[in-house]
C-alpha positions as CSV (number, residue, x, y, z in Angstrom):
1,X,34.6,6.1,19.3
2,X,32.1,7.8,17.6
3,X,31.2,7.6,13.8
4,X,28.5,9.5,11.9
5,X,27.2,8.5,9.1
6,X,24.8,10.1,6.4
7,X,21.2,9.1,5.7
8,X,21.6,8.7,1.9
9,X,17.9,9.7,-0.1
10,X,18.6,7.2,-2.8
11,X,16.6,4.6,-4.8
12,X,16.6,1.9,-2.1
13,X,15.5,5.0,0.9
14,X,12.6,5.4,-1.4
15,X,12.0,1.5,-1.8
16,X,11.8,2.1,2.0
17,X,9.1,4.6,1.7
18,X,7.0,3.0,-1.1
19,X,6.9,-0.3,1.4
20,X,5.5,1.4,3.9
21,X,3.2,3.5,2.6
22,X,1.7,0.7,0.7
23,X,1.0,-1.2,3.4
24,X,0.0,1.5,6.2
25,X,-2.3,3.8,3.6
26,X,-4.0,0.7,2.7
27,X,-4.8,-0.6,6.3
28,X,-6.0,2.9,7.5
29,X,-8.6,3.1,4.0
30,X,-10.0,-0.5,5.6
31,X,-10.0,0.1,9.0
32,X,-11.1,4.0,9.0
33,X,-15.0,3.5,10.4
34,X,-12.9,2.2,13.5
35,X,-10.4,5.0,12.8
36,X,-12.9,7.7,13.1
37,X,-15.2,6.7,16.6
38,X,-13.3,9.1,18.8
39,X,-9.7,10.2,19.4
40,X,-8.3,7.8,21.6
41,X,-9.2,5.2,19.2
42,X,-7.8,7.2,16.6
43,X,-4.1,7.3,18.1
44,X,-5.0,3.4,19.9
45,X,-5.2,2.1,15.6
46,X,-2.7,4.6,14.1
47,X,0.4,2.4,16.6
48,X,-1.4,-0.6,15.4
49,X,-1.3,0.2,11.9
50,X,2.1,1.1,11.6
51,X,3.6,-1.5,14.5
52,X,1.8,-4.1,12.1
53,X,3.2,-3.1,8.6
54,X,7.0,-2.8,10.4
55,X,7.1,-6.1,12.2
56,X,5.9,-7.3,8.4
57,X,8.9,-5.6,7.4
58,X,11.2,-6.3,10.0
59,X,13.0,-9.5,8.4
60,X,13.5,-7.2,5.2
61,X,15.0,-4.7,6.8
62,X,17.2,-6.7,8.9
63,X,18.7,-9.0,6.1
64,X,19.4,-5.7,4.1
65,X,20.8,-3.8,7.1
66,X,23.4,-6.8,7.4
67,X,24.0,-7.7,3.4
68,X,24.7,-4.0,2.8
69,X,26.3,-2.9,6.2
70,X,29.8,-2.2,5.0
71,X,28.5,0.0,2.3
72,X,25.9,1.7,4.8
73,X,27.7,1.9,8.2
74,X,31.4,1.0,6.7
75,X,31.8,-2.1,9.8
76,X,30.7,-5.8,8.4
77,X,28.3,-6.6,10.9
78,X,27.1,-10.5,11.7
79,X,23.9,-9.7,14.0
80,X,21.4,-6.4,14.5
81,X,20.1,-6.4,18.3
82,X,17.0,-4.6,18.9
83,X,15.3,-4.3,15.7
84,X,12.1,-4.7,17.5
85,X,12.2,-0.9,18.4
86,X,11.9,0.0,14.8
87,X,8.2,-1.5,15.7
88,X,8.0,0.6,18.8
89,X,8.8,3.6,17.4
90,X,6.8,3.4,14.8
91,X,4.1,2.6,16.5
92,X,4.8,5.9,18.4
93,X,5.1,8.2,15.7
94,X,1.9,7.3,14.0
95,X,0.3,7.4,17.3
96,X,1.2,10.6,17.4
97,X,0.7,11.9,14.2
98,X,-3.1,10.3,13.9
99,X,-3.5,12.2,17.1
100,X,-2.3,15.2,15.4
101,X,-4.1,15.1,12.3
102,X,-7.3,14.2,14.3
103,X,-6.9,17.6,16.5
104,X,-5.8,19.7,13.2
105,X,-8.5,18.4,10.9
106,X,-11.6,18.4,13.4
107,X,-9.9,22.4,13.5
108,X,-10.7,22.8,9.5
109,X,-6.9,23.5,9.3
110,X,-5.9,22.8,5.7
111,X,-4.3,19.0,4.5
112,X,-1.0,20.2,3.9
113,X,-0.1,22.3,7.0
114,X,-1.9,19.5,8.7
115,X,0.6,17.0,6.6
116,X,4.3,19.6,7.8
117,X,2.8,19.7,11.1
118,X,1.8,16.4,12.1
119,X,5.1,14.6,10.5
120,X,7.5,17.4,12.2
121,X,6.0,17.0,15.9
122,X,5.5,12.8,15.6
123,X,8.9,12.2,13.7
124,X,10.4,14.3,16.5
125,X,8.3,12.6,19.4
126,X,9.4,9.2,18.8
127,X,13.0,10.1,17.9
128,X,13.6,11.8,21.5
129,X,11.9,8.7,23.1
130,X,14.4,6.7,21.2
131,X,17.4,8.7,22.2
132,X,16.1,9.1,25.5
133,X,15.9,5.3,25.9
134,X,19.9,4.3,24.4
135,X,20.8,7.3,26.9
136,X,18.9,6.9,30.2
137,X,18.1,2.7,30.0
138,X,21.1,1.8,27.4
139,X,18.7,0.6,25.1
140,X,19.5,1.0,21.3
141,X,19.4,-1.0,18.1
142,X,23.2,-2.5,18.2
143,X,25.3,-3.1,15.4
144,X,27.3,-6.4,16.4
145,X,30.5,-7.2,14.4
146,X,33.0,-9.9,15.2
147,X,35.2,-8.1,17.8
148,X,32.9,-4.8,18.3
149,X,29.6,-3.8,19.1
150,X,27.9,-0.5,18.0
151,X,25.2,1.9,19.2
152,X,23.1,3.8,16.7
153,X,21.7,7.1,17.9
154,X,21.1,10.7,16.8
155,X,22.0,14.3,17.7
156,X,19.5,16.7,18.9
157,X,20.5,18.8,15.5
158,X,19.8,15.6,13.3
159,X,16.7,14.4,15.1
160,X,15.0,18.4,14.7
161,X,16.8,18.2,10.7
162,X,14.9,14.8,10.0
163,X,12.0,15.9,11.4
164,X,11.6,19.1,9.3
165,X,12.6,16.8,6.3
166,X,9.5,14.7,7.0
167,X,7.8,17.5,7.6
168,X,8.1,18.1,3.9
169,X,7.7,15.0,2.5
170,X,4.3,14.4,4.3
171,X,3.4,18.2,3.5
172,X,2.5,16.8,-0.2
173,X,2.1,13.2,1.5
174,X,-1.3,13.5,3.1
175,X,-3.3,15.3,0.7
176,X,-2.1,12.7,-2.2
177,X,-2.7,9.5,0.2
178,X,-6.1,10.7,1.0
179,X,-7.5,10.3,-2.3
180,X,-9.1,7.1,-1.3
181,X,-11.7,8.7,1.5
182,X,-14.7,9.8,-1.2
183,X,-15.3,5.7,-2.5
184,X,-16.0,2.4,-1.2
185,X,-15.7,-1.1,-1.0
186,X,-12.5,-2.3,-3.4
187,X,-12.2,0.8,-5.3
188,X,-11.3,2.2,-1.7
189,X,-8.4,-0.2,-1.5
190,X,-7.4,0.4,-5.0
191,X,-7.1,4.1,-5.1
192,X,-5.4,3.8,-1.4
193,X,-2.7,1.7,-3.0
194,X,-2.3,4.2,-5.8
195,X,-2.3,6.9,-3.4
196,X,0.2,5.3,-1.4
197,X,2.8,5.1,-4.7
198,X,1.9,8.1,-6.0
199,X,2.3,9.6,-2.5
200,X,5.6,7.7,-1.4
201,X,7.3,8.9,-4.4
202,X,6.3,12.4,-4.9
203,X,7.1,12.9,-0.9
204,X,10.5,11.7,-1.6
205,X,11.1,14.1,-4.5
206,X,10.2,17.0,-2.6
207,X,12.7,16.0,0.3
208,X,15.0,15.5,-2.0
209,X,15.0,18.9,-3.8
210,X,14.6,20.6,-0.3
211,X,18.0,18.8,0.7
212,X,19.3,19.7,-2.2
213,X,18.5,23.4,-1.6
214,X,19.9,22.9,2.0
215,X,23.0,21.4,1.1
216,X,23.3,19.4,4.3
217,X,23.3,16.1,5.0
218,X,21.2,14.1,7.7
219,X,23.4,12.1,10.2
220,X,22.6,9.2,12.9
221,X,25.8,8.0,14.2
222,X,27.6,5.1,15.7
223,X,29.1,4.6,19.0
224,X,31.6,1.9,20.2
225,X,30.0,-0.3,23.3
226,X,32.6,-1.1,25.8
């Protein structure tokens, strides 16, 4: 049995987005004189960073994912399995896209290609190692109800569709949540938190509006585990 399901851009997806912005933007304005030494430290801090600020969200997400899983996934679900490669994927994508970002801007390529670009090709990355590891090692984040369990995954049209759409939501993204780099010291961390809100929620508006224009929906779906 297969089941898909549609990625809703509502108030709580952007609650999801303000979270992590305003912890990862703030942790990259503190930690960028490490961030900058060379590229391999670059990509090494950007999985730290964002493998730090998910595991912080981790028991959030989980107690939501199960309180509102009837209304999200339409199965009441008692336990999530594998939660932990939420982290690991995370990690992976902004690996990716500090290593992106790093190439692009040491390029002079401007902030907002550099924004499309870097979200499209690490969003993409780290969804085709997730769907490469529930297809070749069987390893997925599982949806367990009382008599069924549940696979989440994503087609190959889905995975390239989410990745355009956060394409466009860092396209405005990066510029905004780089507002912090010209000061110092606590006014650094302030104006990296604004940034981050600011950021977070104008990114989301533009996705928004671009689905909108679109008129298509974004699936993951769910498959029954024999």
């Amino acid at each position: 049995m297969r089941k898909d399901i549609a990625i809703q851009f509502n108030t709580k997806f952007l609650i999801i987005l303000l979270l992590i912005e305003l912890i990862t933007v703030p942790l990259v304005a503190i930690s960028n004189p490490l961030l900058t030494k060379n590229f391999w430290t670059t990509i090494f801090f950007g999985f730290v960073i964002a493998a730090f600020g998910l595991v912080l969200l981790l028991r959030i997400i989980r107690n939501y994912l199960i309180s509102n899983a009837e209304s999200l996934f339409g199965v009441l679900v008692r336990k999530i399995t594998n939660l932990w490669l939420i982290v690991v994927i995370a990690g992976i994508l902004e690996m990716v896209m500090f290593g992106i970002q790093d190439t692009l801007f040491s390029k002079h390529v401007n902030v907002y290609t550099v924004g499309f670009i870097s979200a499209l090709g690490s969003v993409f990355c780290s969804l085709v190692v997730y769907k490469l590891c529930a297809s070749l090692f069987k390893l997925s984040i599982t949806l367990e109800s009382d008599e069924k369990r549940f696979s989440i995954n994503f087609s190959w049209v889905n995975i390239i569709y989410l990745s355009f759409l956060f394409g466009v939501y860092e396209f405005i993204v990066c510029p905004i949540t780089g507002w912090w780099i010209p000061y110092h010291g606590f006014a650094r961390f302030g104006v990296a938190v604004l940034s981050a809100f600011i950021g977070a929620i104008c990114g989301f508006l533009l996705m928004l509006v671009v689905v909108k224009l679109i008129r298509r929906k974004v699936y993951f779906y769910l498959s029954e585990i024999n």
